[in-house]
Backbone as XML, in Angstrom:
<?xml version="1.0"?>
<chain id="A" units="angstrom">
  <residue number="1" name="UNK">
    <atom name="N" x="78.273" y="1.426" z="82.308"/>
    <atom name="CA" x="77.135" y="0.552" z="82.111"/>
    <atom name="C" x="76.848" y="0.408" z="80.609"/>
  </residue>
  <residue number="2" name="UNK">
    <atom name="N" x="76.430" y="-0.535" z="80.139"/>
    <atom name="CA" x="75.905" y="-0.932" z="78.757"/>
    <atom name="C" x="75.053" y="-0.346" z="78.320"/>
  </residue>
  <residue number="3" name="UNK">
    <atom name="N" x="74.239" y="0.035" z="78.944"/>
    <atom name="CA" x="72.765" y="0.774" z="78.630"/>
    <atom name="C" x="73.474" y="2.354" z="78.371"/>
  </residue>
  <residue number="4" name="UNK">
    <atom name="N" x="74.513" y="2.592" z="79.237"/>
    <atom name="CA" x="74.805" y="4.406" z="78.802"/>
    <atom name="C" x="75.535" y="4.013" z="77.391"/>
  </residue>
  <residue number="5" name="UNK">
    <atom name="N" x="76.287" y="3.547" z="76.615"/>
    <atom name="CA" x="77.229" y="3.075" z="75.971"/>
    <atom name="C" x="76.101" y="2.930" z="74.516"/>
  </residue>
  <residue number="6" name="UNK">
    <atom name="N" x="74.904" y="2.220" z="75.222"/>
    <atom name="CA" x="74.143" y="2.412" z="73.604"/>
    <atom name="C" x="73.107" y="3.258" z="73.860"/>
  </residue>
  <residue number="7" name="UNK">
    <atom name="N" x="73.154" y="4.053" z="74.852"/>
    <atom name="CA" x="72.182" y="5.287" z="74.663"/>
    <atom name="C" x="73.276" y="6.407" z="73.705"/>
  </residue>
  <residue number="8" name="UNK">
    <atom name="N" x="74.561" y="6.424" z="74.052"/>
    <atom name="CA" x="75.096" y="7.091" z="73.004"/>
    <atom name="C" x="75.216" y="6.750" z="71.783"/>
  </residue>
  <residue number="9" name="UNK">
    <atom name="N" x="74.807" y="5.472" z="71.342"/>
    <atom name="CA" x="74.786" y="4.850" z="69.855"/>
    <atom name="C" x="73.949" y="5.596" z="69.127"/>
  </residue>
  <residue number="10" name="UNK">
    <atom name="N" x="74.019" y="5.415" z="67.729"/>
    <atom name="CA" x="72.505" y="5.907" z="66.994"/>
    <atom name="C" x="71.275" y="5.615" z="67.056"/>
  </residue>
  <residue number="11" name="UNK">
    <atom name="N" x="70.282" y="5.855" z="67.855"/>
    <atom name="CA" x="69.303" y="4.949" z="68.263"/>
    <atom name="C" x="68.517" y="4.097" z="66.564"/>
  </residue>
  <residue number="12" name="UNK">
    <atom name="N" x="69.009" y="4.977" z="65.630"/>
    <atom name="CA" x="68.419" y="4.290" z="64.135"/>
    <atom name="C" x="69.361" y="3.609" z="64.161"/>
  </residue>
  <residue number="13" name="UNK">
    <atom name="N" x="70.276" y="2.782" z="64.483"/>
    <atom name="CA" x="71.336" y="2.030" z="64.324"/>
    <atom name="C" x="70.239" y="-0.056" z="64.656"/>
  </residue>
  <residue number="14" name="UNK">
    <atom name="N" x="70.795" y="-0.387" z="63.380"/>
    <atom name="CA" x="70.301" y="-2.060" z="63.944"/>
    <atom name="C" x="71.023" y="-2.360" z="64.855"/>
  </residue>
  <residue number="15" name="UNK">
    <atom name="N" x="70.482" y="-3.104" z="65.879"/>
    <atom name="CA" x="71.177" y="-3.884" z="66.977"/>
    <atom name="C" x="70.697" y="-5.264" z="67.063"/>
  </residue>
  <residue number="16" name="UNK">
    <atom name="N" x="72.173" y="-6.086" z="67.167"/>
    <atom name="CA" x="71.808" y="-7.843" z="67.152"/>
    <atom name="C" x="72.238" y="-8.171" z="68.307"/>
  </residue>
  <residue number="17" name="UNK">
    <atom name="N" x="71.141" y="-9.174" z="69.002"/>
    <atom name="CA" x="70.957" y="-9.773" z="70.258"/>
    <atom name="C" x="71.329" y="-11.346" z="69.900"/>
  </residue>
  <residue number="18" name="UNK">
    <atom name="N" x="72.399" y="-11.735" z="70.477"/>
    <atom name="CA" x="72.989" y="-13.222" z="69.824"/>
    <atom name="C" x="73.278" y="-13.763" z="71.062"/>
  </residue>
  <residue number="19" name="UNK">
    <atom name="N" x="73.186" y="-14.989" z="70.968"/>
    <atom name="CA" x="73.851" y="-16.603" z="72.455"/>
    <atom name="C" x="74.232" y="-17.820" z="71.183"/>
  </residue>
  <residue number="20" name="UNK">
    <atom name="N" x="74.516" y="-17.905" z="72.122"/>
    <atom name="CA" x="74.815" y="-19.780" z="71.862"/>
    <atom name="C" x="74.070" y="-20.384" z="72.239"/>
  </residue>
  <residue number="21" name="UNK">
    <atom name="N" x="72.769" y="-21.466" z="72.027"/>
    <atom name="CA" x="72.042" y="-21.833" z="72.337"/>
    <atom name="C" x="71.941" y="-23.242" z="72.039"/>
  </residue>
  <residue number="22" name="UNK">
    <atom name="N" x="72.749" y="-24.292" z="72.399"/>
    <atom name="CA" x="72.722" y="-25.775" z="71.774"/>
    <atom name="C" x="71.470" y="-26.097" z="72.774"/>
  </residue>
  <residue number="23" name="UNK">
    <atom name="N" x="70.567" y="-25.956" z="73.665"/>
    <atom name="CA" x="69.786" y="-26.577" z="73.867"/>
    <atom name="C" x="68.481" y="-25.942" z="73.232"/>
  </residue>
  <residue number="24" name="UNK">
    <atom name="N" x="68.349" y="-25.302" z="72.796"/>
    <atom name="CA" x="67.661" y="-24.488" z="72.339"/>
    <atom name="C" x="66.284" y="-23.932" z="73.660"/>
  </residue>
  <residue number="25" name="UNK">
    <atom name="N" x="67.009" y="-23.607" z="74.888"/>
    <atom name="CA" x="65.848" y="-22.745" z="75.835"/>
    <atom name="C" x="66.275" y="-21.574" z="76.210"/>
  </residue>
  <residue number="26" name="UNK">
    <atom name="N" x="66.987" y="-20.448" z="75.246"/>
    <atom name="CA" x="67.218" y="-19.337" z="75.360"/>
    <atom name="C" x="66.355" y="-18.215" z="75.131"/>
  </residue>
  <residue number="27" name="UNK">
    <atom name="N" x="65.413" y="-18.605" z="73.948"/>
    <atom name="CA" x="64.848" y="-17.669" z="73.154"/>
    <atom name="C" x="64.045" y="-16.546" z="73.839"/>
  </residue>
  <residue number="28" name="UNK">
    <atom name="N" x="63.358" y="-17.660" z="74.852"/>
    <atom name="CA" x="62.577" y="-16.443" z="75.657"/>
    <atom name="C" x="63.712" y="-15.209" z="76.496"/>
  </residue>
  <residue number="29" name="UNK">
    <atom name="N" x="64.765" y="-15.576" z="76.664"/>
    <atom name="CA" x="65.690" y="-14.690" z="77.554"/>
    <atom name="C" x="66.499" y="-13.761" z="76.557"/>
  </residue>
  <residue number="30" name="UNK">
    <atom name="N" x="66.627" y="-13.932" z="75.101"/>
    <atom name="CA" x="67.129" y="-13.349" z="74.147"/>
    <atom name="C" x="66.058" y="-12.096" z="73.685"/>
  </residue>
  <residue number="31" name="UNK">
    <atom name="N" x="64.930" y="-12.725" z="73.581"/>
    <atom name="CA" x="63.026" y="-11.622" z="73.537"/>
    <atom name="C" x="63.443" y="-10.854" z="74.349"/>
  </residue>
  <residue number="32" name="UNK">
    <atom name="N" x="63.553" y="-11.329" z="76.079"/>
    <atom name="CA" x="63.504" y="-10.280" z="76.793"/>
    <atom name="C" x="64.312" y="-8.941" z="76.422"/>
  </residue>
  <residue number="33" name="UNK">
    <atom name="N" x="65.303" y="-9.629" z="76.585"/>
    <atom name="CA" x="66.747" y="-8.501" z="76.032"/>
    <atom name="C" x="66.784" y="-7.828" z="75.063"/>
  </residue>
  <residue number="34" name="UNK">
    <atom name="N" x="66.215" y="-7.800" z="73.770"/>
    <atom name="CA" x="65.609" y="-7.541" z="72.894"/>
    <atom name="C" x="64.490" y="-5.953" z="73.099"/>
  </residue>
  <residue number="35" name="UNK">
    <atom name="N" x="63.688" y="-6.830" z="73.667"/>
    <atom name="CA" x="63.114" y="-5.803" z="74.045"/>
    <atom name="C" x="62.986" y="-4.734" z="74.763"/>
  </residue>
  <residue number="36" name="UNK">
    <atom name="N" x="64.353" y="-4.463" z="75.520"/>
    <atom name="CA" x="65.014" y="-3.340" z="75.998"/>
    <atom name="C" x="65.387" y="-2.354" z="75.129"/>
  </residue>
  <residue number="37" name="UNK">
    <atom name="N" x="65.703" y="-2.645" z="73.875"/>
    <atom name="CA" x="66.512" y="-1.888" z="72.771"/>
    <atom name="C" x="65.549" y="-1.094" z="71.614"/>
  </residue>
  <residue number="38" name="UNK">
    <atom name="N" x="65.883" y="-0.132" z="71.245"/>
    <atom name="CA" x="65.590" y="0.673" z="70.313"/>
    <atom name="C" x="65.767" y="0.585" z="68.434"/>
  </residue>
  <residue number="39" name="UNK">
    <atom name="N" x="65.092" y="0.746" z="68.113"/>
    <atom name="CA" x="65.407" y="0.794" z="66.267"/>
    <atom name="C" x="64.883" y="-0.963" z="66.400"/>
  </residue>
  <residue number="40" name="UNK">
    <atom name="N" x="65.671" y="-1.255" z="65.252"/>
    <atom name="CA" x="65.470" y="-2.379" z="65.015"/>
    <atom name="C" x="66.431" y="-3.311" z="65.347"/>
  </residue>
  <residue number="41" name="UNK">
    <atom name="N" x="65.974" y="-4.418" z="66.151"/>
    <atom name="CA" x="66.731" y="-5.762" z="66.762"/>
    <atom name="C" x="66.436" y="-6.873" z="66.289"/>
  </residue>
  <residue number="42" name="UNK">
    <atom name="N" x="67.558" y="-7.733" z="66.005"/>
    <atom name="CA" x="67.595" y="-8.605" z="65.715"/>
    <atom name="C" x="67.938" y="-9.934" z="66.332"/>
  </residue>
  <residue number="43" name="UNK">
    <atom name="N" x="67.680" y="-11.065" z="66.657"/>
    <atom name="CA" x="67.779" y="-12.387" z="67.465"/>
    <atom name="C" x="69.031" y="-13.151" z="66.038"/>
  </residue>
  <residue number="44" name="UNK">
    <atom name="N" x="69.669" y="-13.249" z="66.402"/>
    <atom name="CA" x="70.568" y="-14.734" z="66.027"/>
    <atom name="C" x="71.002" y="-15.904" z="66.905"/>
  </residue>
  <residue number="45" name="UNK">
    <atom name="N" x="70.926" y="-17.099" z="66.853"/>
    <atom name="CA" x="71.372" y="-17.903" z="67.456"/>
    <atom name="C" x="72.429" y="-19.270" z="66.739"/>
  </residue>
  <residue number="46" name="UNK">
    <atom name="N" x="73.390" y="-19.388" z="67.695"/>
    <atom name="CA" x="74.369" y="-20.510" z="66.971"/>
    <atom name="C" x="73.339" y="-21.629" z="67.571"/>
  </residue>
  <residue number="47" name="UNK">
    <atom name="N" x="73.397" y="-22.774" z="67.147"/>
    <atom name="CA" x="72.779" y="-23.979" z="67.813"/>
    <atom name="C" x="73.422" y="-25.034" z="68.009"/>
  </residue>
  <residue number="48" name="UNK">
    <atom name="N" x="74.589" y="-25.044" z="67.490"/>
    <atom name="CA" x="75.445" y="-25.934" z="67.408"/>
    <atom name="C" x="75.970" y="-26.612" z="68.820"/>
  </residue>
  <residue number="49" name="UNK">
    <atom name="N" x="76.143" y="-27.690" z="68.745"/>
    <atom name="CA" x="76.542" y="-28.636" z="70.112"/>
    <atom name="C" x="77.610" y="-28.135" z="70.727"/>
  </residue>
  <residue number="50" name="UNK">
    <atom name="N" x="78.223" y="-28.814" z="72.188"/>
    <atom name="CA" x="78.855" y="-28.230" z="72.770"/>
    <atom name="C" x="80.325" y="-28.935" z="72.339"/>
  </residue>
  <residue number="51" name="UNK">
    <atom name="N" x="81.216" y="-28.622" z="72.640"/>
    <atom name="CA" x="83.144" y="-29.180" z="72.272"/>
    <atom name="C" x="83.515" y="-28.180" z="71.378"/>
  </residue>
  <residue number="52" name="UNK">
    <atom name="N" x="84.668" y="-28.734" z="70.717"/>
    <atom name="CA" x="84.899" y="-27.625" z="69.591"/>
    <atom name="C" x="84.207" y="-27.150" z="68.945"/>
  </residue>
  <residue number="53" name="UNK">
    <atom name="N" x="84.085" y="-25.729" z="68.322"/>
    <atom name="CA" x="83.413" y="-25.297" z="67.320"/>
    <atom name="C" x="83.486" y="-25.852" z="66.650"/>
  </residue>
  <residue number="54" name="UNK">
    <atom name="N" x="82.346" y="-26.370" z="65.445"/>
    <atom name="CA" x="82.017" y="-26.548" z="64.495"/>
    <atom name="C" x="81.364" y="-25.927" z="63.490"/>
  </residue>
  <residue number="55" name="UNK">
    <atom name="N" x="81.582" y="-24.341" z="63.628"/>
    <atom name="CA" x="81.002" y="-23.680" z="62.937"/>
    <atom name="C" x="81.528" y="-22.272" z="62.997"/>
  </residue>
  <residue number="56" name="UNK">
    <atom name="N" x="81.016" y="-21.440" z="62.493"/>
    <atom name="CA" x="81.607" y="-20.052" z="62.633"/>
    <atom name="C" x="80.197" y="-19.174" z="63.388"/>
  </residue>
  <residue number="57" name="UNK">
    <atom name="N" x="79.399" y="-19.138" z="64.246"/>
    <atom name="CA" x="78.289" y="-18.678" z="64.306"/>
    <atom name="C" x="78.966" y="-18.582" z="66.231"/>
  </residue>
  <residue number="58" name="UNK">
    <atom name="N" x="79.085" y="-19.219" z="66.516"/>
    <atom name="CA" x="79.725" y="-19.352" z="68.178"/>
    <atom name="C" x="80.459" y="-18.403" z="68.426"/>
  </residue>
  <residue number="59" name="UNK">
    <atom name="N" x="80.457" y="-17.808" z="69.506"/>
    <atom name="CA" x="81.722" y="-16.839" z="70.108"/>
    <atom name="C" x="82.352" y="-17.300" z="70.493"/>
  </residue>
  <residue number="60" name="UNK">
    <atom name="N" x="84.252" y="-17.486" z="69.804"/>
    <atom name="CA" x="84.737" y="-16.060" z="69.887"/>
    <atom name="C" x="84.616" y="-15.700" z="68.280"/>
  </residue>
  <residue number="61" name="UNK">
    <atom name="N" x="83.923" y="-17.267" z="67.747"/>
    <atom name="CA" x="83.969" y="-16.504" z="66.199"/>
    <atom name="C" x="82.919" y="-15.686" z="65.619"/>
  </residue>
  <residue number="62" name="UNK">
    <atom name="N" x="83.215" y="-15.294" z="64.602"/>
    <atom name="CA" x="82.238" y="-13.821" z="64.402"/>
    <atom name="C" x="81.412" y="-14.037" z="63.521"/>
  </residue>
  <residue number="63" name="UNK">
    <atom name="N" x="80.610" y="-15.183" z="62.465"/>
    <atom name="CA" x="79.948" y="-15.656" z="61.512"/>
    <atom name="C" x="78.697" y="-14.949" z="62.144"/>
  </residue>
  <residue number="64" name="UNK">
    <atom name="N" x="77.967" y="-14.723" z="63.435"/>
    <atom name="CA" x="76.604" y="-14.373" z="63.703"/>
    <atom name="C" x="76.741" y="-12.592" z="63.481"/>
  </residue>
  <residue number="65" name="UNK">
    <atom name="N" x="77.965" y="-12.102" z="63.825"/>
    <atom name="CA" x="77.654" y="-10.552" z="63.588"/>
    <atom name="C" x="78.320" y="-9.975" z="62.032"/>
  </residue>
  <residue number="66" name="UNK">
    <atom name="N" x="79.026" y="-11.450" z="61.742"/>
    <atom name="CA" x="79.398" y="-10.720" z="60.247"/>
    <atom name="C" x="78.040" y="-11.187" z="59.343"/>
  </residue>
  <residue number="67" name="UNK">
    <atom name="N" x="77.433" y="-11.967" z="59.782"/>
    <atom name="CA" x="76.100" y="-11.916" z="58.763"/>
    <atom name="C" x="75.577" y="-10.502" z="58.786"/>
  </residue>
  <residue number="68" name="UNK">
    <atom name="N" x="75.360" y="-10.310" z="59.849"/>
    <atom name="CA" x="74.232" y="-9.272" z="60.157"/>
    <atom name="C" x="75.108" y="-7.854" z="59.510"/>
  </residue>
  <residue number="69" name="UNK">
    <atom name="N" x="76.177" y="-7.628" z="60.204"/>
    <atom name="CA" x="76.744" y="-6.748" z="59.423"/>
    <atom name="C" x="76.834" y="-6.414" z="57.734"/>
  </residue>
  <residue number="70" name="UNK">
    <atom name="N" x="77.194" y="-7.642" z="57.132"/>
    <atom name="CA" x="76.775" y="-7.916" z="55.829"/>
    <atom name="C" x="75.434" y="-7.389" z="55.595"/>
  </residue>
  <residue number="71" name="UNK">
    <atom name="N" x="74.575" y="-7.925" z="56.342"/>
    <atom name="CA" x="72.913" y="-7.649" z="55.696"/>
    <atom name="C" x="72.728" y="-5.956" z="55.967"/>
  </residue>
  <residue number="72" name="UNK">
    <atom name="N" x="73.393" y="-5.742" z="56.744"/>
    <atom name="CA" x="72.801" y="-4.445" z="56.998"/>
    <atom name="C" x="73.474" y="-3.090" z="56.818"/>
  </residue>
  <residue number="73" name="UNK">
    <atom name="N" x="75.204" y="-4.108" z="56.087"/>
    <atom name="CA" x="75.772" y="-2.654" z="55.672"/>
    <atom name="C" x="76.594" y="-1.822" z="56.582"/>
  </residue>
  <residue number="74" name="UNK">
    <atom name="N" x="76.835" y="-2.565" z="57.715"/>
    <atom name="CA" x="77.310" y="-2.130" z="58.833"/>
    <atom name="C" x="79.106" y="-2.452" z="59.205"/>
  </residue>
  <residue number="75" name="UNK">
    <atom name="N" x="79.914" y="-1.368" z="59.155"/>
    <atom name="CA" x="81.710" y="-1.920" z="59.225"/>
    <atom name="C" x="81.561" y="-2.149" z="60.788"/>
  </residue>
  <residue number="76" name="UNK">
    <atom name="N" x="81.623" y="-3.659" z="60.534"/>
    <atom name="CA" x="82.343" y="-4.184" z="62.077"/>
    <atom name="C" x="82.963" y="-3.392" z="62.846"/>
  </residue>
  <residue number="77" name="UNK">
    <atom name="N" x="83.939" y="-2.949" z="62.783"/>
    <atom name="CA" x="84.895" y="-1.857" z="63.698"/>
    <atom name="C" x="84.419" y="-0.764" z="64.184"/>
  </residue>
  <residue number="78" name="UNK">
    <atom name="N" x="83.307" y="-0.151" z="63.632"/>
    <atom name="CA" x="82.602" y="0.957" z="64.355"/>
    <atom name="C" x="81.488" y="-0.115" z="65.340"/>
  </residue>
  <residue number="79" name="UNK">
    <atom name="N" x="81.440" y="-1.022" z="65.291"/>
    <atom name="CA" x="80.210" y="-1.675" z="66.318"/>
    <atom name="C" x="80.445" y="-1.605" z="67.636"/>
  </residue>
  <residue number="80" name="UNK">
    <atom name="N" x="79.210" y="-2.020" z="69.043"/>
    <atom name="CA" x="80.047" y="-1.943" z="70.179"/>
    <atom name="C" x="79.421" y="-3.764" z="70.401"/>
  </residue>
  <residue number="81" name="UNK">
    <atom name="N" x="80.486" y="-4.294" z="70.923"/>
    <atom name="CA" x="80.031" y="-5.888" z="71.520"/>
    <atom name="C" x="79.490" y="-5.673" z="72.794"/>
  </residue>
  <residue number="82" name="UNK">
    <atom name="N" x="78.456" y="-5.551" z="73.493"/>
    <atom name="CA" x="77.967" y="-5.976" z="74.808"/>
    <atom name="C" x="77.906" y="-7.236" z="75.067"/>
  </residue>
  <residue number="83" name="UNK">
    <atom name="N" x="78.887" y="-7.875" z="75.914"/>
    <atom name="CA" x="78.852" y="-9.309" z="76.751"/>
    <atom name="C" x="79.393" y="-9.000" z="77.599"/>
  </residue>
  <residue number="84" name="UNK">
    <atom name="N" x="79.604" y="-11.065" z="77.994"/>
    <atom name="CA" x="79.565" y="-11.545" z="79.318"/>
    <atom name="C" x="80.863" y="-12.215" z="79.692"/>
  </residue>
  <residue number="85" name="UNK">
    <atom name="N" x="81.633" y="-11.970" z="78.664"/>
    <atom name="CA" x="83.019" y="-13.133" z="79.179"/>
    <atom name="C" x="84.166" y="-13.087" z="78.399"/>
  </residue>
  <residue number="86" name="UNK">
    <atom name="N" x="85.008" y="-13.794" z="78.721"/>
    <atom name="CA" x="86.543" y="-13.515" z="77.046"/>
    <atom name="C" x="85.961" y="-14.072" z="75.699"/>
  </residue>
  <residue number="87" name="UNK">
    <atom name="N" x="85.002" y="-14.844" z="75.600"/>
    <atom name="CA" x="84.544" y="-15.192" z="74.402"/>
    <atom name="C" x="84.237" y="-14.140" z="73.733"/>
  </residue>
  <residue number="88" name="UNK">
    <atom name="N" x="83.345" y="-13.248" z="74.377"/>
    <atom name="CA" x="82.711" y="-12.337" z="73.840"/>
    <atom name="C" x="83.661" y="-10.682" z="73.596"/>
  </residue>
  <residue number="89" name="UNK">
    <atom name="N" x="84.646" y="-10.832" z="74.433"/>
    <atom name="CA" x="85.816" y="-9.545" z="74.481"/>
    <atom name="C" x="86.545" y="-10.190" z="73.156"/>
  </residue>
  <residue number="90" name="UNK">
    <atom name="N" x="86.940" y="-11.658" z="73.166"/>
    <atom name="CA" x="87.924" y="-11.843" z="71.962"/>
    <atom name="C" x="87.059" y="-11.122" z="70.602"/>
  </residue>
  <residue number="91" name="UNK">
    <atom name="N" x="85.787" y="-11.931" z="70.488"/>
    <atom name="CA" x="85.018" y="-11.899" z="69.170"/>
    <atom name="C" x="84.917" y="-9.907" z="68.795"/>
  </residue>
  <residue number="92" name="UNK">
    <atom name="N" x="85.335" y="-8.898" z="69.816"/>
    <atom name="CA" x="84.778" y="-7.733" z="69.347"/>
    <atom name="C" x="86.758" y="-7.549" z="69.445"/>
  </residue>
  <residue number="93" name="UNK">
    <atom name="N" x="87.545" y="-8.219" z="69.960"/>
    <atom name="CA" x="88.597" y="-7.900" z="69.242"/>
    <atom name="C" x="89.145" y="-8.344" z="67.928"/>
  </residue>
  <residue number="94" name="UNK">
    <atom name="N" x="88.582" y="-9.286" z="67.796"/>
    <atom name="CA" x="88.709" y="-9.706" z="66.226"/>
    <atom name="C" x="88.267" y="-9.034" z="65.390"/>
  </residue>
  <residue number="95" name="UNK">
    <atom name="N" x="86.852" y="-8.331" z="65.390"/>
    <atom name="CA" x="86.185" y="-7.320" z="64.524"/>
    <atom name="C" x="87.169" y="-5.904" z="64.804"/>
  </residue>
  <residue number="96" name="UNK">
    <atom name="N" x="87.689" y="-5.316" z="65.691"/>
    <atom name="CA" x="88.090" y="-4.441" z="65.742"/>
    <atom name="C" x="87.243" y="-3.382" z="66.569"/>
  </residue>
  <residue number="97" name="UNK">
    <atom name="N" x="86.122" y="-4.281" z="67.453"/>
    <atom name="CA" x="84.431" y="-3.282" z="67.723"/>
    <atom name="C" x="85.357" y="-3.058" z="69.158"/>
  </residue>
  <residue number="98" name="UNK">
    <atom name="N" x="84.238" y="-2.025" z="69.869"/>
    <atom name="CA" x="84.551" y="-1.681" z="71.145"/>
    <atom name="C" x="83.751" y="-3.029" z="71.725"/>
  </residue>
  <residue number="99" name="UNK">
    <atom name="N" x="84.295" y="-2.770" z="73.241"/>
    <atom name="CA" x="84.083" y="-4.058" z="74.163"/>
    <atom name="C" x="83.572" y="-3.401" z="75.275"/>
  </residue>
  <residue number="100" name="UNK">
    <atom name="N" x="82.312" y="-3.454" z="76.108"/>
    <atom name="CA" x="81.859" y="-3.079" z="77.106"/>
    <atom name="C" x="80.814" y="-4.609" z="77.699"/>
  </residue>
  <residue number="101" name="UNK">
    <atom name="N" x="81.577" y="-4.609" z="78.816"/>
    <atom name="CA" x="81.281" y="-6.024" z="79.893"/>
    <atom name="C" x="80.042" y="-5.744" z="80.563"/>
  </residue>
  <residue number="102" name="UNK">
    <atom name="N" x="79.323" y="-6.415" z="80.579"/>
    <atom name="CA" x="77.677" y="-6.339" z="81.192"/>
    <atom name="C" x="77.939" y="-6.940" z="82.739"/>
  </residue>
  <residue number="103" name="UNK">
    <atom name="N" x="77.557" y="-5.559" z="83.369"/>
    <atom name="CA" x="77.701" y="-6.170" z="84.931"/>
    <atom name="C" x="77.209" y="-7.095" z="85.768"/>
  </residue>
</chain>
């Protein structure tokens, strides 16, 4: 389960809560999730339309957790990705992070 996976994390560890959100009616469901978590969390969202990427902020690309990583000092490869699909397994194999699938 996801929840055992970051109960073993550092609970002082930042954690970022990210979607894809081109319509923009996620936010309240991103809060929720959010507010399950410990230390400090963070909301990112891509907004960008749907077809090809046009950006680097979308999963499978990694622009939303390499910001955050950047800001916060954090090596990608020790991170864990919690999602929902191959988008989200590719993007934590690209970083090099662990991958644990939300049931």
């Amino acid at each position: 389960m996801p929840e055992r996976v970051l109960d073993q994390a550092d609970p002082e560890a930042p954690r970022l809560v990210f979607d894809w959100d081109p319509d923009g009616g996620r936010e309240a469901i991103l809060l929720r999730a959010a507010s399950g978590l410990s230390g400090t969390v963070e909301i990112a969202v891509c907004p960008h339309g749907a077809g090809p990427p046009a950006c680097w902020c979308r999963p499978p690309l990694p622009g939303l957790l390499l910001a955050f990583a950047r800001a916060h000092d954090i090596e990608p490869a020790r991170s864990i990705v919690v999602g929902a699909g191959a988008a989200h397994r590719a993007l934590a194999t690209t970083l090099g992070a662990a991958y644990v699938t939300v049931p």
